[in-house]
N, C-alpha and C positions, 0 to 999 in steps of 0.2 A: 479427408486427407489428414497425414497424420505425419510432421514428420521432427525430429528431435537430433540436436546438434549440440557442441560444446564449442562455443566462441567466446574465449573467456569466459564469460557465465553460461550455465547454465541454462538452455532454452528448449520450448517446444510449442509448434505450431498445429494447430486443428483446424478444423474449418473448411472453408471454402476459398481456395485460393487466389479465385478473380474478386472475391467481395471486399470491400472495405478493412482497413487491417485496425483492431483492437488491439493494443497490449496492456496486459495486465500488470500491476507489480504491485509485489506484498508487502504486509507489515513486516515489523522485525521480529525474528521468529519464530515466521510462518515462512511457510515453502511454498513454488505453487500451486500446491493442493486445494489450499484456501476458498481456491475461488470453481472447486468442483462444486456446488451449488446453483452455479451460472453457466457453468460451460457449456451443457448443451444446447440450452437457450441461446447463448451468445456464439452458438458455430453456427444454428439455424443462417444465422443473419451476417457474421464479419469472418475475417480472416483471424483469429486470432492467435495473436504470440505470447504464451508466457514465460516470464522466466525467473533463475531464483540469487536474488539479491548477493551479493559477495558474503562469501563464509555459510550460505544455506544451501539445502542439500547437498548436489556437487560442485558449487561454485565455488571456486578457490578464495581465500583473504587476503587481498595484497596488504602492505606493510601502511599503515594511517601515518597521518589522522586524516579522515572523509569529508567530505564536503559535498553539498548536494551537487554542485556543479560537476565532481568527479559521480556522481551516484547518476547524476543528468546523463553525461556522457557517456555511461555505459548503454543506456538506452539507445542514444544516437548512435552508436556503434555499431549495436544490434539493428538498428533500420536503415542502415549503411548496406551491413552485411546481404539485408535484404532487398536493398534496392529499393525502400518504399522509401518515398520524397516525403508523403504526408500520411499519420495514423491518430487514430482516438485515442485517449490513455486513459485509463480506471487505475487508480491507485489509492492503495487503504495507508491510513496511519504515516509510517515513514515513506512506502510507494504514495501517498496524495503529496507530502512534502516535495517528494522527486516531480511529481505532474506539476504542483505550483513553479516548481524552478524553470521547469522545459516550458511552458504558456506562456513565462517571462520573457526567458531567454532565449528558447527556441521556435519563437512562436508561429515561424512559415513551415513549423514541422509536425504543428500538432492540431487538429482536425478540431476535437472537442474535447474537454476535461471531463471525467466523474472522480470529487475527491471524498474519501470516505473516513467520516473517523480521523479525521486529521486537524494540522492547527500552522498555522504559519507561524506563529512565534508560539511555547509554551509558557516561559516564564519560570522555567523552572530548572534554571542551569544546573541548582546542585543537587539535585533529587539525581537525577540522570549520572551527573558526576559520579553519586556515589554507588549507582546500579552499575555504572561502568569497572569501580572497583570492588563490588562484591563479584562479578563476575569472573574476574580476572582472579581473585582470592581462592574462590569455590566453585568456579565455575557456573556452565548454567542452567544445570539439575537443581540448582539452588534458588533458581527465580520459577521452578514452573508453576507452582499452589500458588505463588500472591500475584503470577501473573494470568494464571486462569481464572482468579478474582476480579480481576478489571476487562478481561474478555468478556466474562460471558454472566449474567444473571443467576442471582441463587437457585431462581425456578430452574433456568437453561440448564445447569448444572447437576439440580437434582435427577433431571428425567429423561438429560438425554448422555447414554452412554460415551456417544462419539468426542466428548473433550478431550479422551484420552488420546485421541488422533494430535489435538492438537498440544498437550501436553508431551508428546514424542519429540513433536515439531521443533519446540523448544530447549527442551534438551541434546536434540540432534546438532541446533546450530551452533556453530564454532567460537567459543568464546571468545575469543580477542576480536574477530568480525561483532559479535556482539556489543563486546565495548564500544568499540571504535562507534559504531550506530548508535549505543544509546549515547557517546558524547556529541556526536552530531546534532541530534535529535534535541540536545538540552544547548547547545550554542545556536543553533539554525532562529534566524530572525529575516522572513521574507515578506513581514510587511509592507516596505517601500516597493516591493517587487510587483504586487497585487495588479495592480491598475495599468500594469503594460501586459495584461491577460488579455486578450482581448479574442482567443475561442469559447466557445458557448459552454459555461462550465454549471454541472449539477453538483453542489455540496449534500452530502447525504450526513448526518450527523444519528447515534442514538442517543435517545430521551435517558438510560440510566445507563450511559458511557461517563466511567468516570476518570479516564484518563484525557479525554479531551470530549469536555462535554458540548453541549448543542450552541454554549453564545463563542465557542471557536470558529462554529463552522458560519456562525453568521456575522462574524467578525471577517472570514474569507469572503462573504458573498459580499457585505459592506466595502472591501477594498477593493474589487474587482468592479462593480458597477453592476451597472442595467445589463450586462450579459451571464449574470450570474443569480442561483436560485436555490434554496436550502429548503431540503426536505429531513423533519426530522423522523425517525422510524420507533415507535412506542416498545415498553417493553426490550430493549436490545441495548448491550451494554457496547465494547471497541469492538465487539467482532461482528455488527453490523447485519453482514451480507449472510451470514452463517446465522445467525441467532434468529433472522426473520429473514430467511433467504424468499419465499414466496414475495413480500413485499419486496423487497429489495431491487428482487429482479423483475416487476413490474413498474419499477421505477426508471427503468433500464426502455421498457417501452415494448421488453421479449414475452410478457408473460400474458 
Protein backbone atom coordinates (compact mmCIF):
# COMPACT_ATOMS: atom_id res chain seq x y z
CA UNK A 1 0.00 0.00 0.00
CA UNK A 2 1.28 3.15 -1.06
CA UNK A 3 -0.43 6.24 -0.43
CA UNK A 4 0.70 10.12 -0.42
CA UNK A 5 -1.13 13.33 0.79
CA UNK A 6 -0.55 17.01 1.62
CA UNK A 7 -1.90 17.92 5.09
CA UNK A 8 0.07 20.68 5.89
CA UNK A 9 3.14 18.82 5.65
CA UNK A 10 4.21 16.73 3.57
CA UNK A 11 3.43 12.97 3.90
CA UNK A 12 3.42 9.31 2.69
CA UNK A 13 2.29 6.10 3.91
CA UNK A 14 3.63 2.46 2.79
CA UNK A 15 3.18 -0.62 4.32
CA UNK A 16 0.61 -2.53 5.58
CA UNK A 17 -2.31 -0.89 6.54
CA UNK A 18 -3.87 -3.04 9.41
CA UNK A 19 -0.25 -3.33 11.05
CA UNK A 20 1.07 -1.20 13.68
CA UNK A 21 1.78 2.50 12.48
CA UNK A 22 5.63 3.75 12.66
CA UNK A 23 6.26 7.38 11.86
CA UNK A 24 9.23 8.53 10.97
CA UNK A 25 10.70 12.06 11.18
CA UNK A 26 13.96 13.54 9.90
CA UNK A 27 16.72 15.45 10.67
CA UNK A 28 17.00 18.92 9.66
CA UNK A 29 17.91 18.96 6.26
CA UNK A 30 17.01 15.66 5.41
CA UNK A 31 13.80 14.94 3.54
CA UNK A 32 12.03 11.62 4.02
CA UNK A 33 14.44 9.92 1.94
CA UNK A 34 16.66 9.54 4.76
CA UNK A 35 15.25 6.76 5.93
CA UNK A 36 15.03 4.64 2.35
CA UNK A 37 17.67 2.23 4.01
CA UNK A 38 14.85 1.03 6.36
CA UNK A 39 11.88 1.15 4.68
CA UNK A 40 11.37 -1.92 3.38
CA UNK A 41 12.23 -3.64 6.23
CA UNK A 42 10.17 -1.55 8.25
CA UNK A 43 6.75 -2.07 5.77
CA UNK A 44 7.60 -5.79 6.21
CA UNK A 45 6.40 -5.26 9.61
CA UNK A 46 4.34 -1.62 10.47
CA UNK A 47 2.13 0.75 8.83
CA UNK A 48 4.45 3.39 8.16
CA UNK A 49 3.92 7.28 7.84
CA UNK A 50 6.64 9.48 6.85
CA UNK A 51 6.79 12.90 6.47
CA UNK A 52 8.79 16.06 5.72
CA UNK A 53 9.41 18.47 8.40
CA UNK A 54 8.27 22.27 7.68
CA UNK A 55 10.22 24.06 4.96
CA UNK A 56 11.49 20.29 3.45
CA UNK A 57 10.78 19.04 0.31
CA UNK A 58 7.14 20.17 -0.10
CA UNK A 59 6.25 21.11 3.08
CA UNK A 60 5.51 24.61 3.35
CA UNK A 61 7.51 27.17 6.29
CA UNK A 62 4.97 28.87 8.39
CA UNK A 63 6.15 32.28 9.91
CA UNK A 64 8.68 31.20 13.62
CA UNK A 65 10.02 30.98 15.73
CA UNK A 66 9.33 26.83 16.35
CA UNK A 67 9.15 25.18 19.16
CA UNK A 68 9.23 21.45 19.65
CA UNK A 69 5.69 21.47 21.04
CA UNK A 70 4.63 23.37 17.65
CA UNK A 71 7.03 20.68 15.67
CA UNK A 72 5.15 17.96 18.37
CA UNK A 73 1.92 18.97 17.06
CA UNK A 74 2.39 18.58 13.71
CA UNK A 75 2.85 15.02 14.35
CA UNK A 76 -0.33 14.76 16.34
CA UNK A 77 -2.19 16.32 13.56
CA UNK A 78 -0.91 13.91 11.20
CA UNK A 79 -2.26 10.93 13.44
CA UNK A 80 -5.45 12.74 13.86
CA UNK A 81 -5.77 12.99 10.28
CA UNK A 82 -5.24 9.34 10.36
CA UNK A 83 -7.21 8.28 12.96
CA UNK A 84 -4.54 6.42 14.71
CA UNK A 85 -4.99 6.92 18.68
CA UNK A 86 -1.49 5.18 19.25
CA UNK A 87 1.93 4.92 16.95
CA UNK A 88 5.83 4.16 17.36
CA UNK A 89 8.08 7.25 16.45
CA UNK A 90 11.83 6.92 15.13
CA UNK A 91 13.11 10.07 14.92
CA UNK A 92 16.79 11.17 14.05
CA UNK A 93 18.63 14.39 15.27
CA UNK A 94 15.83 17.27 15.32
CA UNK A 95 12.85 14.35 14.49
CA UNK A 96 14.38 12.28 18.08
CA UNK A 97 14.10 15.98 19.69
CA UNK A 98 10.27 15.94 18.36
CA UNK A 99 9.88 11.99 19.69
CA UNK A 100 11.45 13.32 23.21
CA UNK A 101 8.80 16.08 23.36
CA UNK A 102 5.60 13.64 22.18
CA UNK A 103 6.77 10.57 25.08
CA UNK A 104 6.61 13.62 27.43
CA UNK A 105 3.89 15.17 26.56
CA UNK A 106 1.98 13.07 24.52
CA UNK A 107 2.58 10.02 26.08
CA UNK A 108 -1.05 7.94 25.63
CA UNK A 109 -0.16 8.71 21.99
CA UNK A 110 3.05 7.10 21.57
CA UNK A 111 3.63 3.30 21.55
CA UNK A 112 7.62 3.20 21.74
CA UNK A 113 10.46 5.84 21.01
CA UNK A 114 13.73 5.06 18.63
CA UNK A 115 15.82 8.37 19.16
CA UNK A 116 18.78 8.60 16.88
CA UNK A 117 21.56 10.81 16.84
CA UNK A 118 19.91 13.18 19.07
CA UNK A 119 20.33 15.24 22.40
CA UNK A 120 17.74 16.73 24.63
CA UNK A 121 19.68 19.83 25.52
CA UNK A 122 22.82 20.64 23.20
CA UNK A 123 24.52 23.45 25.08
CA UNK A 124 25.13 24.99 22.35
CA UNK A 125 22.81 27.99 21.85
CA UNK A 126 25.12 30.14 19.91
CA UNK A 127 26.94 27.80 17.55
CA UNK A 128 23.20 27.24 16.19
CA UNK A 129 22.53 31.01 16.51
CA UNK A 130 24.91 31.72 14.29
CA UNK A 131 24.17 28.72 11.65
CA UNK A 132 20.62 30.30 11.87
CA UNK A 133 22.24 33.58 10.49
CA UNK A 134 24.59 32.37 7.97
CA UNK A 135 21.68 30.81 6.55
CA UNK A 136 19.59 33.54 6.34
CA UNK A 137 22.79 35.64 4.81
CA UNK A 138 23.82 32.79 2.10
CA UNK A 139 21.59 30.62 2.42
CA UNK A 140 21.84 26.84 2.52
CA UNK A 141 24.05 25.85 -0.41
CA UNK A 142 26.37 27.31 2.02
CA UNK A 143 26.19 24.82 4.90
CA UNK A 144 26.16 21.60 2.76
CA UNK A 145 30.39 20.61 2.69
CA UNK A 146 30.68 21.30 6.73
CA UNK A 147 27.42 19.81 7.03
CA UNK A 148 28.16 16.54 5.11
CA UNK A 149 31.27 16.59 7.51
CA UNK A 150 29.33 15.96 10.75
CA UNK A 151 26.94 13.49 8.70
CA UNK A 152 28.99 11.11 7.48
CA UNK A 153 32.74 9.75 8.06
CA UNK A 154 35.73 10.56 6.03
CA UNK A 155 35.76 6.79 4.87
CA UNK A 156 31.75 7.14 4.24
CA UNK A 157 32.56 9.94 2.25
CA UNK A 158 35.27 8.73 0.25
CA UNK A 159 33.56 5.61 -1.11
CA UNK A 160 30.35 5.91 -1.15
CA UNK A 161 28.87 8.23 -3.97
CA UNK A 162 25.46 8.65 -2.65
CA UNK A 163 26.32 11.79 -0.23
CA UNK A 164 25.52 13.82 -2.90
CA UNK A 165 21.88 12.56 -2.36
CA UNK A 166 22.10 13.94 0.63
CA UNK A 167 23.93 17.10 -0.14
CA UNK A 168 20.83 17.99 -2.65
CA UNK A 169 18.74 17.47 0.53
CA UNK A 170 20.24 20.18 1.94
CA UNK A 171 20.35 22.56 -0.23
CA UNK A 172 16.89 21.83 -1.33
CA UNK A 173 15.47 22.89 2.12
CA UNK A 174 14.11 26.30 2.68
CA UNK A 175 16.12 28.55 4.31
CA UNK A 176 14.33 30.54 6.83
CA UNK A 177 12.59 26.89 7.75
CA UNK A 178 16.14 26.07 8.17
CA UNK A 179 16.89 28.95 10.60
CA UNK A 180 14.02 28.72 12.51
CA UNK A 181 15.16 24.63 13.19
CA UNK A 182 18.49 25.30 13.72
CA UNK A 183 17.33 28.18 16.58
CA UNK A 184 15.11 25.69 17.95
CA UNK A 185 17.53 23.11 18.07
CA UNK A 186 20.26 25.56 20.03
CA UNK A 187 17.41 26.84 22.72
CA UNK A 188 15.43 23.31 22.93
CA UNK A 189 16.28 22.08 26.77
CA UNK A 190 14.13 18.88 27.51
CA UNK A 191 15.93 17.67 30.30
CA UNK A 192 13.31 17.95 33.01
CA UNK A 193 11.03 16.55 30.38
CA UNK A 194 12.97 12.95 30.28
CA UNK A 195 11.53 11.05 33.17
CA UNK A 196 7.60 11.49 32.30
CA UNK A 197 8.77 9.12 29.18
CA UNK A 198 7.54 6.47 30.22
CA UNK A 199 7.32 4.33 26.42
CA UNK A 200 10.01 1.84 25.93
CA UNK A 201 12.57 3.97 24.18
CA UNK A 202 16.00 2.67 22.17
CA UNK A 203 18.60 5.56 21.99
CA UNK A 204 20.83 4.82 18.99
CA UNK A 205 23.88 7.12 19.19
CA UNK A 206 27.15 6.97 16.59
CA UNK A 207 30.66 6.37 18.13
CA UNK A 208 32.24 9.22 15.58
CA UNK A 209 29.03 11.50 15.60
CA UNK A 210 30.26 14.61 16.32
CA UNK A 211 27.37 16.73 16.35
CA UNK A 212 25.85 14.94 19.32
CA UNK A 213 28.07 12.39 20.21
CA UNK A 214 27.35 8.91 22.18
CA UNK A 215 27.40 10.59 26.27
CA UNK A 216 24.13 12.60 24.62
CA UNK A 217 22.36 9.70 24.06
CA UNK A 218 23.16 8.37 27.26
CA UNK A 219 22.44 11.37 28.96
CA UNK A 220 18.71 10.54 27.43
CA UNK A 221 18.79 7.04 28.53
CA UNK A 222 20.08 8.30 32.28
CA UNK A 223 16.87 10.77 32.35
CA UNK A 224 14.35 8.44 31.20
CA UNK A 225 15.14 5.49 33.42
CA UNK A 226 14.80 1.73 33.40
CA UNK A 227 12.67 1.96 30.20
CA UNK A 228 15.28 3.28 28.35
CA UNK A 229 18.61 1.66 26.51
CA UNK A 230 21.55 3.03 24.27
CA UNK A 231 23.11 1.43 21.58
CA UNK A 232 26.06 2.88 20.24
CA UNK A 233 26.67 2.06 16.37
CA UNK A 234 30.81 1.95 15.59
CA UNK A 235 32.31 3.73 12.63
CA UNK A 236 28.99 6.15 11.96
CA UNK A 237 29.11 9.77 12.23
CA UNK A 238 24.79 11.89 12.63
CA UNK A 239 23.72 10.07 9.96
CA UNK A 240 23.57 6.85 11.78
CA UNK A 241 21.00 4.76 10.00
CA UNK A 242 22.58 5.64 6.50
CA UNK A 243 26.34 5.23 7.35
CA UNK A 244 25.69 1.63 8.85
CA UNK A 245 22.10 1.06 7.74
CA UNK A 246 22.59 -2.95 7.99
CA UNK A 247 23.30 -2.42 11.83
CA UNK A 248 21.01 0.08 12.36
CA UNK A 249 18.18 -1.76 11.05
CA UNK A 250 18.91 -4.91 13.05
CA UNK A 251 18.72 -2.86 15.85
CA UNK A 252 15.23 -2.07 14.84
CA UNK A 253 14.63 -6.05 15.30
CA UNK A 254 13.78 -6.16 11.00
CA UNK A 255 16.91 -7.51 9.80
Amino acid sequence: MTRWERLGLEWRETGHPDAPVLVLSNALGCTWEMWDPQVDALNSAYRVVRYNQRGHGESPAPPGPYTPADLGADVLALLDHLAVPRASFLGSSLGGMIGLWLGAHAGDRIEALTICCSSAWLGQEQVELDRAAAVREHGTNELVSPTIERWFTAHFREWHAETAVYAAMIASTDDEAYALCSELIGRVDLRADLPAITAPTLVVAGADDPATPPEHGAAIVAGIGANARLEVLPHAAHLANVEQAEAFTALLGLA
